[in-house]
BAPAGU-57392 format. One record per atom (N, C-alpha, C): residue number from 1; residue in three letters; x, y, z. Coordinates in nm, 2 decimals. Example, Ala and Ser with C-alpha at 12.3 -4.5 7.8 and 13.67 -1.06 7.14 Angstrom:
2
[1, ALA, [1.32, -0.57, 0.78]] [1, ALA, [1.23, -0.45, 0.78]] [1, ALA, [1.32, -0.33, 0.78]] [2, SER, [1.28, -0.22, 0.71]] [2, SER, [1.37, -0.11, 0.71]] [2, SER, [1.29, 0.00, 0.79]] 
//
This chain:
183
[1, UNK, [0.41, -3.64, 0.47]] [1, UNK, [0.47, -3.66, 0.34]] [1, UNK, [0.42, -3.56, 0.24]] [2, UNK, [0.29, -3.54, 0.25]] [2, UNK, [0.25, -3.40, 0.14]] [2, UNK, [0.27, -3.33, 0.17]] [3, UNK, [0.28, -3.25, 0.27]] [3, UNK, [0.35, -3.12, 0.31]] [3, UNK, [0.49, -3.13, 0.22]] [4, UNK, [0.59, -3.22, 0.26]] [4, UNK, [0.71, -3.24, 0.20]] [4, UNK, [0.71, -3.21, 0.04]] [5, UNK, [0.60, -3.31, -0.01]] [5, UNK, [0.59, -3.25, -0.18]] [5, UNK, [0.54, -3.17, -0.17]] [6, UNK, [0.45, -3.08, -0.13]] [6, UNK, [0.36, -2.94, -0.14]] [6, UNK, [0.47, -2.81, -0.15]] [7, UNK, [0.56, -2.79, -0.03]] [7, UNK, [0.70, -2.77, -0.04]] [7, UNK, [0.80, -2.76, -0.16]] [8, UNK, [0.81, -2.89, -0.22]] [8, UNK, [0.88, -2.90, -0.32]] [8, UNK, [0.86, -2.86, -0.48]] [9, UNK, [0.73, -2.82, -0.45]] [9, UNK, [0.65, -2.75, -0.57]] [9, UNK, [0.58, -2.87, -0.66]] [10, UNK, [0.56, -2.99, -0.60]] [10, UNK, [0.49, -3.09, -0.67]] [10, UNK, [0.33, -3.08, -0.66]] [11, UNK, [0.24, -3.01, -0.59]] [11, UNK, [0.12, -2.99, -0.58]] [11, UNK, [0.05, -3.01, -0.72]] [12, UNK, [0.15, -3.00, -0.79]] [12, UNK, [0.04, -3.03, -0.92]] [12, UNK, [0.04, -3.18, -0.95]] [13, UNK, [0.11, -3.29, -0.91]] [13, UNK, [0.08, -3.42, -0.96]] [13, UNK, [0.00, -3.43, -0.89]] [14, UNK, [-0.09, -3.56, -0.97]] [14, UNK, [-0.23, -3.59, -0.92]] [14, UNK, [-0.24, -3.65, -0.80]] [15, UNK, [-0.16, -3.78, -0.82]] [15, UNK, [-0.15, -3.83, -0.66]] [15, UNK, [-0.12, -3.72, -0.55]] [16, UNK, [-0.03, -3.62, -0.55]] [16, UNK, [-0.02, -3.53, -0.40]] [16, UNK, [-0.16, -3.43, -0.44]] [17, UNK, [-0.20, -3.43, -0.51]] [17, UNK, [-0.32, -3.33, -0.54]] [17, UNK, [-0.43, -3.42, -0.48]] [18, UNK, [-0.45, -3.57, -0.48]] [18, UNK, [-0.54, -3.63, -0.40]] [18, UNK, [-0.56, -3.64, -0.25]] [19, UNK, [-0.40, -3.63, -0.21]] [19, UNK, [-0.37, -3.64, -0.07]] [19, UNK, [-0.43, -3.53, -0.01]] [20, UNK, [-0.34, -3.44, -0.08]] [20, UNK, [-0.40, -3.34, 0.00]] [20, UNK, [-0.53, -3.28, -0.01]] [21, UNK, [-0.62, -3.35, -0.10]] [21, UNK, [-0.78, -3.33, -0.10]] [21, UNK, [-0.82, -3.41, -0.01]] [22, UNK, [-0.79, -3.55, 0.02]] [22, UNK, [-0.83, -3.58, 0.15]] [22, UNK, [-0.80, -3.57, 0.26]] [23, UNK, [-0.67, -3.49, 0.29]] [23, UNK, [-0.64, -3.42, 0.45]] [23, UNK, [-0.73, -3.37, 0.48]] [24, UNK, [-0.75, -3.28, 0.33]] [24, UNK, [-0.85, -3.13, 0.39]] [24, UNK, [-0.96, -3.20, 0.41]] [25, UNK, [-1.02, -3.26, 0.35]] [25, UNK, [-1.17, -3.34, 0.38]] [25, UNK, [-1.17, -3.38, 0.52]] [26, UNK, [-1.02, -3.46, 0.55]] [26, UNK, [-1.06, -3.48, 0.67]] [26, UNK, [-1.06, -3.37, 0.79]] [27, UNK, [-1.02, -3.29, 0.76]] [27, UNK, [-1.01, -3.19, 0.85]] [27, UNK, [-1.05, -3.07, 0.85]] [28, UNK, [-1.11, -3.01, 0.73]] [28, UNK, [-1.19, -2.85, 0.76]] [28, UNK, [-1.32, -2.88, 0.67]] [29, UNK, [-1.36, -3.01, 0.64]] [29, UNK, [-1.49, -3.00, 0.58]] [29, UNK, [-1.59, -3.02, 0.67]] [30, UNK, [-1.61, -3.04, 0.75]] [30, UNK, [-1.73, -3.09, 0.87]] [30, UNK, [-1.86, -3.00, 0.84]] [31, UNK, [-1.95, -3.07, 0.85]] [31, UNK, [-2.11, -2.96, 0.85]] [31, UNK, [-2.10, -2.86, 0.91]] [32, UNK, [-2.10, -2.73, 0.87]] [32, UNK, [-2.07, -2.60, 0.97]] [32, UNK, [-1.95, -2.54, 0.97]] [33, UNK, [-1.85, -2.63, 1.00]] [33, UNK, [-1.74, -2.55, 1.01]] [33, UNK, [-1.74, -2.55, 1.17]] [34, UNK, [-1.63, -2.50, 1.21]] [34, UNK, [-1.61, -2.51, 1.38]] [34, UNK, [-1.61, -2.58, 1.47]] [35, UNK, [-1.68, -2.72, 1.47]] [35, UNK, [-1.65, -2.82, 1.54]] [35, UNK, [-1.55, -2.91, 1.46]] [36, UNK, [-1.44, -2.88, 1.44]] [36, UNK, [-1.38, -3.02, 1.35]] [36, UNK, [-1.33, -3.14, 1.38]] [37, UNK, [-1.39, -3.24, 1.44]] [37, UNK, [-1.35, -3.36, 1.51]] [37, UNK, [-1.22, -3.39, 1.53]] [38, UNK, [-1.16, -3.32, 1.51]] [38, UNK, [-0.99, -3.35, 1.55]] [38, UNK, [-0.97, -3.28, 1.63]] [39, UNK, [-0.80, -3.29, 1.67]] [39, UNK, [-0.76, -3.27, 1.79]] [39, UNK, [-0.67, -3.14, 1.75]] [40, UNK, [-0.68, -3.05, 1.81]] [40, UNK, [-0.57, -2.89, 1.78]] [40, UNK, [-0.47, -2.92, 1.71]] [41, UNK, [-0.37, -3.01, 1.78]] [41, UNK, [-0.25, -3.01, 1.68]] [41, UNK, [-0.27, -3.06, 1.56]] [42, UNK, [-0.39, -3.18, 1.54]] [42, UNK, [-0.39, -3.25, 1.39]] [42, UNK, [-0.43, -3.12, 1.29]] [43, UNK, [-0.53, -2.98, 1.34]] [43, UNK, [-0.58, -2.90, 1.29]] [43, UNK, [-0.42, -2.80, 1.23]] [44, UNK, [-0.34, -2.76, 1.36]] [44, UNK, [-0.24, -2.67, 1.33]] [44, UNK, [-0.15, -2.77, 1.26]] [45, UNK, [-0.13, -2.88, 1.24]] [45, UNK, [-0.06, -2.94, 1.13]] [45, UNK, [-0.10, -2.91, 0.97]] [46, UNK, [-0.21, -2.92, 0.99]] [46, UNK, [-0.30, -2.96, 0.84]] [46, UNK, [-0.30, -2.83, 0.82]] [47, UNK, [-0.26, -2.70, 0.93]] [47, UNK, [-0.24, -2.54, 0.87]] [47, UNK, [-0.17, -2.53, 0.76]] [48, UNK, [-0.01, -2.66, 0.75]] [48, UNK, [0.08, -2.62, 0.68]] [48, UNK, [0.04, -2.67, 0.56]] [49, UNK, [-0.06, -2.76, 0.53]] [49, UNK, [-0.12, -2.82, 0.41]] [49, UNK, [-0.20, -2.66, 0.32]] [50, UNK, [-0.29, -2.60, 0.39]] [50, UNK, [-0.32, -2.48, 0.35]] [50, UNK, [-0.20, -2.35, 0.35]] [51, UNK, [-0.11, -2.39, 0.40]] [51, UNK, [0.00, -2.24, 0.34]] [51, UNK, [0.09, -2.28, 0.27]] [52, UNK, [0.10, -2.44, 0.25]] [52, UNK, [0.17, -2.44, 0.14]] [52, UNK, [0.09, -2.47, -0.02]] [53, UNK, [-0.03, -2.42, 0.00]] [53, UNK, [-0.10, -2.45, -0.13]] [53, UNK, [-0.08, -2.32, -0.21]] [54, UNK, [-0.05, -2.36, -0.36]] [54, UNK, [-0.06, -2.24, -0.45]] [54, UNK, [-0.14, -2.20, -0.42]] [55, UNK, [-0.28, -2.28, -0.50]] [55, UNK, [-0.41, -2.26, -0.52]] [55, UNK, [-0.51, -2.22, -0.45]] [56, UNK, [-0.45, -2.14, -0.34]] [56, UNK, [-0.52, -2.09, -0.22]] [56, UNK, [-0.63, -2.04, -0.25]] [57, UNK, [-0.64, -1.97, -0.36]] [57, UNK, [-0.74, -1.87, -0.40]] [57, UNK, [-0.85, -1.93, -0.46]] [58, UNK, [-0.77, -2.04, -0.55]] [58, UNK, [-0.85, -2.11, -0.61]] [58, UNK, [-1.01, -2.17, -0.58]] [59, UNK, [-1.13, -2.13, -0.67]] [59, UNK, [-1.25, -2.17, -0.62]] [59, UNK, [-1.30, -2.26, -0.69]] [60, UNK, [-1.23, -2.34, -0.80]] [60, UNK, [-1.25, -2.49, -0.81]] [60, UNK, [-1.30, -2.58, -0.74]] [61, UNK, [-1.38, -2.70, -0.72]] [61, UNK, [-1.38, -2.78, -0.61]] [61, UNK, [-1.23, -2.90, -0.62]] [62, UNK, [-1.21, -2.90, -0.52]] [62, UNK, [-1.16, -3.02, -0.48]] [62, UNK, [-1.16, -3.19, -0.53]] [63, UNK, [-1.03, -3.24, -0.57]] [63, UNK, [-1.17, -3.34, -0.58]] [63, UNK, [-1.11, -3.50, -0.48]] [64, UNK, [-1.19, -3.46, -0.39]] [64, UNK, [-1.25, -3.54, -0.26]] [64, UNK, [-1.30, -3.65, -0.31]] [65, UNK, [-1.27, -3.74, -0.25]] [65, UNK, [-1.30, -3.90, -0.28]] [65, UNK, [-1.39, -3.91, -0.12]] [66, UNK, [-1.54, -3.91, -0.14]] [66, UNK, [-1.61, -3.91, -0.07]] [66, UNK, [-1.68, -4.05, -0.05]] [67, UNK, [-1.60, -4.14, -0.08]] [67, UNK, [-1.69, -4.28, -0.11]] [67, UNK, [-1.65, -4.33, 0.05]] [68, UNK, [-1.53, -4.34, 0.12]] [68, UNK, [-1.49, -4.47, 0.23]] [68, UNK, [-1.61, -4.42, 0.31]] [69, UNK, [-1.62, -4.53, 0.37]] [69, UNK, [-1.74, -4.53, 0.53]] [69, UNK, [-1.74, -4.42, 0.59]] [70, UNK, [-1.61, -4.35, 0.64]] [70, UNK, [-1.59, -4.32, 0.74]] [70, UNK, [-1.65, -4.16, 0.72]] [71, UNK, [-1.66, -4.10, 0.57]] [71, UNK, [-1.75, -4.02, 0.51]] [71, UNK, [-1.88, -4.02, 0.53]] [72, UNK, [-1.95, -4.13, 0.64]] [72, UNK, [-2.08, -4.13, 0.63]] [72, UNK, [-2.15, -4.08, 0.76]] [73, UNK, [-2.05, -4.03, 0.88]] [73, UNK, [-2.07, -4.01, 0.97]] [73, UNK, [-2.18, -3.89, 0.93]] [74, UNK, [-2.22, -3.82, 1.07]] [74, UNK, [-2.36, -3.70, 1.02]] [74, UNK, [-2.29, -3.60, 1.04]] [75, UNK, [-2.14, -3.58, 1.07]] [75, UNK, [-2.08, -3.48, 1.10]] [75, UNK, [-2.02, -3.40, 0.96]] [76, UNK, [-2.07, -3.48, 0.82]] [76, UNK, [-2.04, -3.41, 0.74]] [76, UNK, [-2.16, -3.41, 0.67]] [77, UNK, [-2.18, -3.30, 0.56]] [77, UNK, [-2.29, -3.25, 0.51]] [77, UNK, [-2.32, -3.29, 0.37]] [78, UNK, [-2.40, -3.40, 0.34]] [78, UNK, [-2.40, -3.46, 0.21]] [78, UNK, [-2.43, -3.35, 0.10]] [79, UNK, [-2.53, -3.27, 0.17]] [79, UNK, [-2.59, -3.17, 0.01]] [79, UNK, [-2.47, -3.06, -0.01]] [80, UNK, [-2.30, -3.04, 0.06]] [80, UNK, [-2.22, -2.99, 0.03]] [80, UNK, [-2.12, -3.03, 0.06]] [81, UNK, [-2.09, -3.07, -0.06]] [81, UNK, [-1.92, -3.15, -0.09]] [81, UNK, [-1.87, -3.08, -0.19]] [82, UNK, [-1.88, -2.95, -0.23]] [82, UNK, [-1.79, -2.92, -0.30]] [82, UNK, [-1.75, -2.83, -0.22]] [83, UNK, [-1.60, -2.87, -0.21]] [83, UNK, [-1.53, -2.78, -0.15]] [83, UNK, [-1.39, -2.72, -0.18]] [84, UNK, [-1.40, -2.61, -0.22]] [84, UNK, [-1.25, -2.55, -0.32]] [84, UNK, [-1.12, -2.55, -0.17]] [85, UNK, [-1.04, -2.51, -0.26]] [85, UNK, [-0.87, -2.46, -0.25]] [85, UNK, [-0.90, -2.32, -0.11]] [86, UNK, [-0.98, -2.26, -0.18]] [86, UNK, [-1.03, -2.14, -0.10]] [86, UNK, [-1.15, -2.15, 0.05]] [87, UNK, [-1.25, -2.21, 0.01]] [87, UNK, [-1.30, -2.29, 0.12]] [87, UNK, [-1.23, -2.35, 0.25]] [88, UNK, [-1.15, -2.37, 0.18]] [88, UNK, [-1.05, -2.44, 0.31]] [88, UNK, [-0.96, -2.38, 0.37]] [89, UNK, [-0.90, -2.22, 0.29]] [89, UNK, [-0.79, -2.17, 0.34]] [89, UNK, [-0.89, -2.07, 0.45]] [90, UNK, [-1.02, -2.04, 0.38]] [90, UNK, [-1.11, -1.99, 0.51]] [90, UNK, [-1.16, -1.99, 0.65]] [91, UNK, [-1.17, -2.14, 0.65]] [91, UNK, [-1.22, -2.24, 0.73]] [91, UNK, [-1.09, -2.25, 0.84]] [92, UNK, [-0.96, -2.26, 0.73]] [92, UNK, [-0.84, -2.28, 0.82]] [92, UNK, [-0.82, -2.15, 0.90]] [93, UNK, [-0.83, -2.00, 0.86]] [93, UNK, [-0.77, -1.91, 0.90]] [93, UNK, [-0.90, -1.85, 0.97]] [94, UNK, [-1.01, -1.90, 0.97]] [94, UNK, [-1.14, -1.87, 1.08]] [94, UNK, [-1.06, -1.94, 1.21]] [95, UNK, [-1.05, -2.05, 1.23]] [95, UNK, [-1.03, -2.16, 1.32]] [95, UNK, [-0.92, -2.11, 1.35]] [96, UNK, [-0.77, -2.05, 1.33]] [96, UNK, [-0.64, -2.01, 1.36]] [96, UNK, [-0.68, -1.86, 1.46]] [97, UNK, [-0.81, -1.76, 1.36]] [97, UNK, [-0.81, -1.66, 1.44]] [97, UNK, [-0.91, -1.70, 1.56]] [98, UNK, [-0.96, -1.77, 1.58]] [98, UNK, [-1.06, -1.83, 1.68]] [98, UNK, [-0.98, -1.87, 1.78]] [99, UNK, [-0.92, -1.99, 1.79]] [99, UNK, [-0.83, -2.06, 1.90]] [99, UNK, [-0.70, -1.96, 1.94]] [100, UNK, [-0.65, -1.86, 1.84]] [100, UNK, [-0.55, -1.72, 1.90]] [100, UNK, [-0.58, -1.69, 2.01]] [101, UNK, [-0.67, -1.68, 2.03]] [101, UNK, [-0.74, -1.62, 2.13]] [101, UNK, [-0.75, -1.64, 2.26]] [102, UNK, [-0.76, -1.74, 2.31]] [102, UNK, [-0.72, -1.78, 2.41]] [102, UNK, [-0.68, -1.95, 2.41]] [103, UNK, [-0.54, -1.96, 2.49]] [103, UNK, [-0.41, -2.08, 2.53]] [103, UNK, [-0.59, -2.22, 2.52]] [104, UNK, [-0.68, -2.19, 2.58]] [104, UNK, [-0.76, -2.33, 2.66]] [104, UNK, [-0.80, -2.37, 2.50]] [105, UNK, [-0.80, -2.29, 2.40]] [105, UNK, [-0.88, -2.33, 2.27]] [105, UNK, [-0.79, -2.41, 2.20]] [106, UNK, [-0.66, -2.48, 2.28]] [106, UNK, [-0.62, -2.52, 2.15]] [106, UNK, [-0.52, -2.66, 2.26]] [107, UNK, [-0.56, -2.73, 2.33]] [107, UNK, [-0.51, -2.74, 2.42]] [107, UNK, [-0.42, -2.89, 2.39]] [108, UNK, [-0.29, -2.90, 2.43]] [108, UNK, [-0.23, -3.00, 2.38]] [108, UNK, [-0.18, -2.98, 2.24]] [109, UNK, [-0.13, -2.88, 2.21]] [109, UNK, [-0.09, -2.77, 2.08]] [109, UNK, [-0.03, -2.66, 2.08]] [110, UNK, [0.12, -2.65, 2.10]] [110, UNK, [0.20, -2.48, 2.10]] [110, UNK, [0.13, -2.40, 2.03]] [111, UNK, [0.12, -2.28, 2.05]] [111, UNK, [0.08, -2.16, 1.98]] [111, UNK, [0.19, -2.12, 1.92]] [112, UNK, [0.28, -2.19, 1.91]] [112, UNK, [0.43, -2.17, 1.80]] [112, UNK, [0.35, -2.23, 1.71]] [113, UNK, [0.31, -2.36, 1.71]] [113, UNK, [0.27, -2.47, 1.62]] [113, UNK, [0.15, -2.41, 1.53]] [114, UNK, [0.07, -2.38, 1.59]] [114, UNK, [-0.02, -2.27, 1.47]] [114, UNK, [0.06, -2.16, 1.38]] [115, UNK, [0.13, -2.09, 1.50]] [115, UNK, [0.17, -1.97, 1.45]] [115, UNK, [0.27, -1.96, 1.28]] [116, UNK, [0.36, -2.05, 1.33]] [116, UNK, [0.46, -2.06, 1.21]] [116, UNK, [0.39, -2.08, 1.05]] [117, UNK, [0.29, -2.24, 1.02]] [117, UNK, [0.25, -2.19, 0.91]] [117, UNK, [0.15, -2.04, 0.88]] [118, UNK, [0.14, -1.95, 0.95]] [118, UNK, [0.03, -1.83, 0.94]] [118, UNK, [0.11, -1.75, 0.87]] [119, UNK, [0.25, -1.75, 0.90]] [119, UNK, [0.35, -1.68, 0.83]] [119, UNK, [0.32, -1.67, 0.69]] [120, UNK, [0.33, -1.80, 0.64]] [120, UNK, [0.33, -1.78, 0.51]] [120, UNK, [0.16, -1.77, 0.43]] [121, UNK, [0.08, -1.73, 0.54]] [121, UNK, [-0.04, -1.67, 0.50]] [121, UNK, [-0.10, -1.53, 0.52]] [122, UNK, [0.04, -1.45, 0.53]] [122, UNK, [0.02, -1.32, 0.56]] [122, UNK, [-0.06, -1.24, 0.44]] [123, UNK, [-0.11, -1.17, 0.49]] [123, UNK, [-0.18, -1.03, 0.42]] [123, UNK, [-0.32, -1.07, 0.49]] [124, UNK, [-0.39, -1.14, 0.53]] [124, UNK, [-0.51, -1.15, 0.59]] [124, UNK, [-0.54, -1.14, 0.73]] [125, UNK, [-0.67, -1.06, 0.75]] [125, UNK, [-0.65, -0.99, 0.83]] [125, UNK, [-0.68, -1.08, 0.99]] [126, UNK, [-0.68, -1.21, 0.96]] [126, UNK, [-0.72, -1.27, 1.10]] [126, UNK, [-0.58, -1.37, 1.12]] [127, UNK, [-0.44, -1.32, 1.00]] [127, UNK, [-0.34, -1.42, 1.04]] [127, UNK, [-0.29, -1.25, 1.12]] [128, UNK, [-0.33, -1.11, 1.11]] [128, UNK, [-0.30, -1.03, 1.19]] [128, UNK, [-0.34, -1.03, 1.29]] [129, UNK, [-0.47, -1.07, 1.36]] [129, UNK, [-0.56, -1.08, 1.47]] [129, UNK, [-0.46, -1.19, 1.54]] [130, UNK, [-0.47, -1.31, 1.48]] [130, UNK, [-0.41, -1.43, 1.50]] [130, UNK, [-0.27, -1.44, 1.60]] [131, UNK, [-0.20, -1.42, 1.49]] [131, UNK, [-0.03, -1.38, 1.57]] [131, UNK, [0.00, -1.32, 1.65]] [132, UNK, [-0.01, -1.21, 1.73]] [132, UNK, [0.00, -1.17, 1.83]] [132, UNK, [0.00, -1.20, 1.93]] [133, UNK, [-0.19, -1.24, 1.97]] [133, UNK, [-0.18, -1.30, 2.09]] [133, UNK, [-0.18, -1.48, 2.07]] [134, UNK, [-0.14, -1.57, 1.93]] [134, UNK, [-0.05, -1.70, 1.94]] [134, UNK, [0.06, -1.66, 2.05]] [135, UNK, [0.15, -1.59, 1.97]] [135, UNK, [0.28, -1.51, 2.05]] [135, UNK, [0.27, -1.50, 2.15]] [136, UNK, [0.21, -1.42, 2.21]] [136, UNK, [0.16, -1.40, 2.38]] [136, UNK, [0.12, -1.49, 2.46]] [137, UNK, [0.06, -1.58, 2.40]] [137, UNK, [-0.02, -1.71, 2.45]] [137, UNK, [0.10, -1.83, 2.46]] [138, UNK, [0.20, -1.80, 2.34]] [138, UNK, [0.23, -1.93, 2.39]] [138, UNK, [0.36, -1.94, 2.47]] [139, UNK, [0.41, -1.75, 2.47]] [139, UNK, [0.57, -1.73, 2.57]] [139, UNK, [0.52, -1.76, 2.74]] [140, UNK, [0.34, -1.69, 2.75]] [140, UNK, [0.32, -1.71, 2.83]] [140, UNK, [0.33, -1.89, 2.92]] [141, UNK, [0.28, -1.95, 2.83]] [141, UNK, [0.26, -2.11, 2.84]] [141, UNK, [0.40, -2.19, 2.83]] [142, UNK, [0.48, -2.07, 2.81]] [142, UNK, [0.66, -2.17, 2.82]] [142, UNK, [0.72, -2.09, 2.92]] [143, UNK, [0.67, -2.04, 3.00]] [143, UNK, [0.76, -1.96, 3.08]] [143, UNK, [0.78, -2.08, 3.19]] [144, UNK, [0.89, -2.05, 3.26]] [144, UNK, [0.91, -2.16, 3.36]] [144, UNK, [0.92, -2.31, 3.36]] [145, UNK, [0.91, -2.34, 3.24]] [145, UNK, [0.87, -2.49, 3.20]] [145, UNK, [0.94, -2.52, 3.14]] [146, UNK, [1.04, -2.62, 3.16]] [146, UNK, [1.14, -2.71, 3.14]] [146, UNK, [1.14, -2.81, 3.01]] [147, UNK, [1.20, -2.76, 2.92]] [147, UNK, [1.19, -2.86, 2.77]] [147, UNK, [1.31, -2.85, 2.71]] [148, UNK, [1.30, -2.95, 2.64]] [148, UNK, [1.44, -3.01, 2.57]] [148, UNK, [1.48, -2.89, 2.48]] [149, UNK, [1.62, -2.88, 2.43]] [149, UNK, [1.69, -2.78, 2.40]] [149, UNK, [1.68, -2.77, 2.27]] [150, UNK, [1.61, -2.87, 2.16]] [150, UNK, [1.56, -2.83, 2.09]] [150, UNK, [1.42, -2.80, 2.06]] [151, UNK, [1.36, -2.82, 2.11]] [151, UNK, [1.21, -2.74, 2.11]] [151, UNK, [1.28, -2.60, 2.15]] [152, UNK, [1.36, -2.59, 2.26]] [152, UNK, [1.36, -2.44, 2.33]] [152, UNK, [1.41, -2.34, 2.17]] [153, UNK, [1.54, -2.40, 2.10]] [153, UNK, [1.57, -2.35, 1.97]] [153, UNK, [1.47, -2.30, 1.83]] [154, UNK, [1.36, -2.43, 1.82]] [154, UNK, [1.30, -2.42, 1.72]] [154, UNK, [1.17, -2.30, 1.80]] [155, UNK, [1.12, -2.31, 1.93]] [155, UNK, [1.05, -2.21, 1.96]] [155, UNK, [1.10, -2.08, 1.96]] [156, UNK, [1.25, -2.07, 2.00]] [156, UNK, [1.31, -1.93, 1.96]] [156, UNK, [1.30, -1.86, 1.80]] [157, UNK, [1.36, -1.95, 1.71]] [157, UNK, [1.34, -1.95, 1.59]] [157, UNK, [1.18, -1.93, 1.53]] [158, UNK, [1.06, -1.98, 1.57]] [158, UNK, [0.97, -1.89, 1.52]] [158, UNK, [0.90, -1.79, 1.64]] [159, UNK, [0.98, -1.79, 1.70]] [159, UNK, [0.88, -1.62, 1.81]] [159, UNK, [1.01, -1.54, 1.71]] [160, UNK, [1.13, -1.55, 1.67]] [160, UNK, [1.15, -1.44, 1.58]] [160, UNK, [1.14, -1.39, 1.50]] [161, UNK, [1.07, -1.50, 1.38]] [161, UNK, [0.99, -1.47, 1.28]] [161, UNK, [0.84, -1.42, 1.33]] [162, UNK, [0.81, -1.43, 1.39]] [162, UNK, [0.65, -1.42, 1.42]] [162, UNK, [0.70, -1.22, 1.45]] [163, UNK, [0.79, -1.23, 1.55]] [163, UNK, [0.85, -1.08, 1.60]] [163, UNK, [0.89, -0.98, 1.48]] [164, UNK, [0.93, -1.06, 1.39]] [164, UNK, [1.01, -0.95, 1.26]] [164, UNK, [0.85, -0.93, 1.18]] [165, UNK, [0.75, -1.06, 1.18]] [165, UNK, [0.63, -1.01, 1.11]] [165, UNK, [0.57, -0.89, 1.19]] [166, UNK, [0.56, -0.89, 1.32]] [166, UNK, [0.50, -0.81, 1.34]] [166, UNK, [0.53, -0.67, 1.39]] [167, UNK, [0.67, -0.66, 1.35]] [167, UNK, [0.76, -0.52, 1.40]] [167, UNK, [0.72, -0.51, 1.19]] [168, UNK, [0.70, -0.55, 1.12]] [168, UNK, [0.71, -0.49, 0.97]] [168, UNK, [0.58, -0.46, 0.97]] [169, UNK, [0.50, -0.51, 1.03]] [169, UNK, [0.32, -0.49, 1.01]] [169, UNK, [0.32, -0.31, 1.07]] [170, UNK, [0.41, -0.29, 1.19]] [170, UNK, [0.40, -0.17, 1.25]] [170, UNK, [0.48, -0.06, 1.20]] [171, UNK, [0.61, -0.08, 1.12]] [171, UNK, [0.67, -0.02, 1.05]] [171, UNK, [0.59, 0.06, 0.95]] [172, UNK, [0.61, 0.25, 0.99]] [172, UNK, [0.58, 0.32, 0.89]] [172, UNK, [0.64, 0.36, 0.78]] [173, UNK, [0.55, 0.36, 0.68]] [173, UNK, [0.60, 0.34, 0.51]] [173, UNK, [0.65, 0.21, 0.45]] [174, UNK, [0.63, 0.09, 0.54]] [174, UNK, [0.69, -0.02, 0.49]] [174, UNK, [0.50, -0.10, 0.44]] [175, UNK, [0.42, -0.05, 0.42]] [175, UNK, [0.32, -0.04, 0.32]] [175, UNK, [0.27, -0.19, 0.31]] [176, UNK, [0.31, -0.26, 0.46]] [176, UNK, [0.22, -0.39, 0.50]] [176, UNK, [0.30, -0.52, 0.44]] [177, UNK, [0.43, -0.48, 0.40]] [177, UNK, [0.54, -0.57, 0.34]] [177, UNK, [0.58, -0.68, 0.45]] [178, UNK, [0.62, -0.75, 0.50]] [178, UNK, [0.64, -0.84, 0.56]] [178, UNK, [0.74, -0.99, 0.49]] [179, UNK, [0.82, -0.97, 0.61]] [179, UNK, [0.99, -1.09, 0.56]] [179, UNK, [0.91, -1.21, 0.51]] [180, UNK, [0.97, -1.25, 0.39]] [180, UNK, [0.93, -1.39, 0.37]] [180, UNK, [0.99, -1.51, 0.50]] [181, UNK, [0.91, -1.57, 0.51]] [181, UNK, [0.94, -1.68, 0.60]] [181, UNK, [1.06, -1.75, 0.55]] [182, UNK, [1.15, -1.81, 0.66]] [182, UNK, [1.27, -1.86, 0.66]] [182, UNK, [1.18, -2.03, 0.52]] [183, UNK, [1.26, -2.12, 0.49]] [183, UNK, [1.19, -2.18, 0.40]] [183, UNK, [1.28, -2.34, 0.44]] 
//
C-alpha cells in the first residue's frame, strides 16, 4: 500500500512518511548492513520503497519509531538509529549490486524482481554493475521452465526495459541519458 502512495506522489503525508520509515527499519537498518534478516524478495520489494522515494538524497534522519519489542533484537544497533532517506538508498543499492552477482544470492526472488525498481535508480554506478548480469542471471534461470503467461509477459516487459537501459548506457553521444521507466 505505500509503494501505491509513494507512486502517487503522497510521500509527504505523515502517516505514508511513517510507513515507509518503518519498512525501511525493518529492512535495511540491521547492525552492519548485509545480513538483513529477511528474505530476497521481501528485500527486492522494499527496493521499490527506495526508488520510489523523492528524498533519496536526503540526509535527514528518518523518523523510525524504535519503541515495539521486536526492535530489541541484537541484530540492530542501539548507538545508531539515525538513519536518513540516503542511508537507506545505499544500503539498498550495496545489497542490489551484491546479490547481481550471482542467481544463489538471492534465492527464491526473479532477478526481474530486483531489476525493475533499479530502473528508476539509474545514474549510479552499482545499478550499472547491477543490471546486466540481474539480466543474465535471471533469462538464464527462465530458460526452459514452464510459467504462467503472465509472468512470461510481465518478464518480457522488464528484460526490455532493462535492454533499452542498457543499449542507452552504450550508445555514443547519448551522454549516459537513459528512457525513463514505463510508470
Amino acid at each position: 500500500m505505500t509503494r501505491t502512495l509513494m507512486a502517487a506522489g503522497l510521500g509527504v503525508d505523515a502517516r505514508v512518511s511513517q510507513a515507509m520509515a518503518t519498512a525501511h527499519a525493518l529492512t535495511w537498518t540491521t547492525e552492519g548492513g548485509g545480513n538483513y534478516h529477511t528474505t530476497p524478495l521481501g528485500l527486492a520489494s522494499a527496493l521499490w520503497l527506495v526508488a520510489l522515494d523523492p528524498l533519496t538524497a536526503d540526509d535527514r534522519p528518518l523518523p523510525i519509531d524504535w519503541s515495539p519489542a521486536c526492535f530489541e533484537r541484537d541484530w540492530w544497533d542501539p548507538d545508531y538509529r539515525l538513519f536518513s532517506h540516503y542511508d537507506v538508498r545505499e544500503r539498498a543499492l550495496d545489497w542490489a549490486a551484491r546479490v547481481g552477482r550471482d542467481p544463489s544470492r538471492h534465492p527464491g526472488c526473479s532477478g526481474w524482481t530486483i531489476a525493475e525498481p533499479l530502473l528508476r535508480l539509474s545514474g549510479d554506478s552499482r545499478v550499472d554493475i547491477a543490471l546486466p548480469m540481474l539480466s543474465t542471471g535471471a533469462q538464464a534461470a527462465t530458460d526452459g521452465e514452464r510459467i504462467r503467461a503472465a509472468a512470461s509477459l510481465e518478464r518480457g516487459r522488464i528484460a526490455a526495459l532493462v535492454q533499452a537501459y542498457l543499449q542507452s548506457a552504450e550508445a555514443p553521444g547519448q551522454g549516459g541519458a537513459r528512457p525513463a521507466p514505463e510508470a
